[in-house]
Each structure stands twice: as structure tokens, then as C-alpha cells.
C-alpha positions in Angstrom: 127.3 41.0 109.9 124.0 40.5 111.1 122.1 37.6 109.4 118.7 37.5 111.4 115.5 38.3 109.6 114.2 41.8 109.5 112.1 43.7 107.6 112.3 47.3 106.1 109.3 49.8 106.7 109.0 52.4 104.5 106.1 55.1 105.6 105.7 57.6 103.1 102.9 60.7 104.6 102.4 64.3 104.1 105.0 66.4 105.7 104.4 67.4 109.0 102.7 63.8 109.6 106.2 61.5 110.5 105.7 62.6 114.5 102.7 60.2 114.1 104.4 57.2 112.4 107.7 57.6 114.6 105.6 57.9 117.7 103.2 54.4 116.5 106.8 52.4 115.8 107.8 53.2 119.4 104.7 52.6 121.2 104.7 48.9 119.5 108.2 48.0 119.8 110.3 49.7 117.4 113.5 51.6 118.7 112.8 54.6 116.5 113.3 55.4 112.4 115.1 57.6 109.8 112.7 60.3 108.0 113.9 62.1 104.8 112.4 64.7 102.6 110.5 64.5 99.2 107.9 65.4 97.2 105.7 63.2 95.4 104.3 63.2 91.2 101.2 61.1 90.5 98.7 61.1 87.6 95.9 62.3 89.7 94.7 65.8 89.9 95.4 67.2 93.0 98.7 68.7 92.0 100.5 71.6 90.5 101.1 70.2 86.9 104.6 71.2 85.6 105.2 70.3 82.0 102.5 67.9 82.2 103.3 66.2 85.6 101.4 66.6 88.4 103.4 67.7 91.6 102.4 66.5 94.6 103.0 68.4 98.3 106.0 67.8 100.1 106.1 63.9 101.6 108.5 62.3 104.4 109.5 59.1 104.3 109.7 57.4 107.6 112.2 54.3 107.4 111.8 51.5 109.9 114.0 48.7 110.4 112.5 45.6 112.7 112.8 42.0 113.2 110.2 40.7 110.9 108.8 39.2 114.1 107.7 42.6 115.2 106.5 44.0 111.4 102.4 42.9 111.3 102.1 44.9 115.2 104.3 48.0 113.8 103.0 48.2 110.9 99.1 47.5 112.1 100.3 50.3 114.9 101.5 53.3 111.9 98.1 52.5 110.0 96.0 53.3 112.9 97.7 56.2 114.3 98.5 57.7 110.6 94.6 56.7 109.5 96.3 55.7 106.5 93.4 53.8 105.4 91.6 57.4 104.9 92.1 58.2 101.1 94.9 60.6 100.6 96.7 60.5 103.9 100.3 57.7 103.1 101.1 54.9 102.4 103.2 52.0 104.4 105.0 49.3 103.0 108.0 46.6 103.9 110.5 45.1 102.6 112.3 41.8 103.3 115.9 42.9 104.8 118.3 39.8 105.0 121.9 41.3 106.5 122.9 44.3 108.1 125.7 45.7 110.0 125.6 48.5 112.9 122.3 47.8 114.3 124.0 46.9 118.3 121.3 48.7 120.0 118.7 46.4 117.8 120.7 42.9 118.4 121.0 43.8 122.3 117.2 44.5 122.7 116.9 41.0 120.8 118.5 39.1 123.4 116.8 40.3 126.5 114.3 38.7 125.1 
């Protein structure tokens, strides 16, 4: 088991929008991400309301594991080619990540360095 430091991006934009995040990690170092479906609920207004909760469009979740080395450029990379500091276009986030397992292709890049 891996026990290097890395950290966990989560990207959450409007569907449709991942291509841009994906592309951004890979241009500043990243080897690449896992995107999932969803759909958001917020108290805002800019929803369908369904029983009182407000439904937001359809959202992908870009996730984005890097050495935490590597984090402030990726993430700094995502925001500018996602304008996510535009009102209303996602959100980017990390976490702290301290073991994982079945990353080779990470650990290898790691020591060419």
C-alpha cells in the first residue's frame, strides 16, 4: 500500500463541461480522472422545485487523484480553464488522501522524477 501524500480533487461542473477539467489536469501534470453522473439540489432559484426542493441540471463530478505536490498547479489549471470563478459555472475542491493501493502508473511517473 501506497503511503506517500496525495490529494483527492473533486470537480463538480455542468454536464457537458468535464472535457475542460480532464483536459486542464493533463496539461498540468495529472495522468487523467474518473467522471461520474449527478444532479445537483440547492436552495437557490434556478431549479425545477419538486416537493419543495429545488433541482438542479445534471452535474459531473470529475475525480482527480495527485501527489499533493502537484494539487495548487492542477487545481489553479481546472479553475482557469473551467472559469469557475464565473458565478454558476462548478466548483473544485480537495481532499487530503493518505494511502492507496493500485495507482502503478502514478508511483512510476513519481520516480522518474
Amino acid at each position: 500500500m501506497e503511503e506517500k501524500k496525495y490529494e483527492l480533487i473533486v470537480t463538480i461542473v455542468d454536464r457537458g463541461f468535464s472535457d475542460n477539467v480532464v483536459d486542464a489536469t493533463r496539461e498540468a501534470g495529472a495522468s487523467g480522472g474518473t467522471i461520474i453522473y449527478g444532479r445537483g439540489s440547492s436552495t437557490k432559484e434556478n431549479g425545477t422545485s419538486i416537493f419543495g426542493i429545488n433541482i438542479m441540471p445534471e452535474k459531473e463530478v470529475v475525480f482527480t487523484l495527485v501527489e499533493s505536490s502537484k494539487k495548487k498547479e492542477i487545481m489553479k489549471a481546472i479553475c482557469e480553464k473551467s472559469n469557475l470563478n464565473a458565478e454558476g459555472k462548478g466548483i473544485s475542491f480537495s481532499l487530503p488522501v493518505n494511502k492507496v493501493t493500485g495507482i502503478a502508473h502514478i508511483t512510476k511517473s513519481v520516480e522518474k522524477d
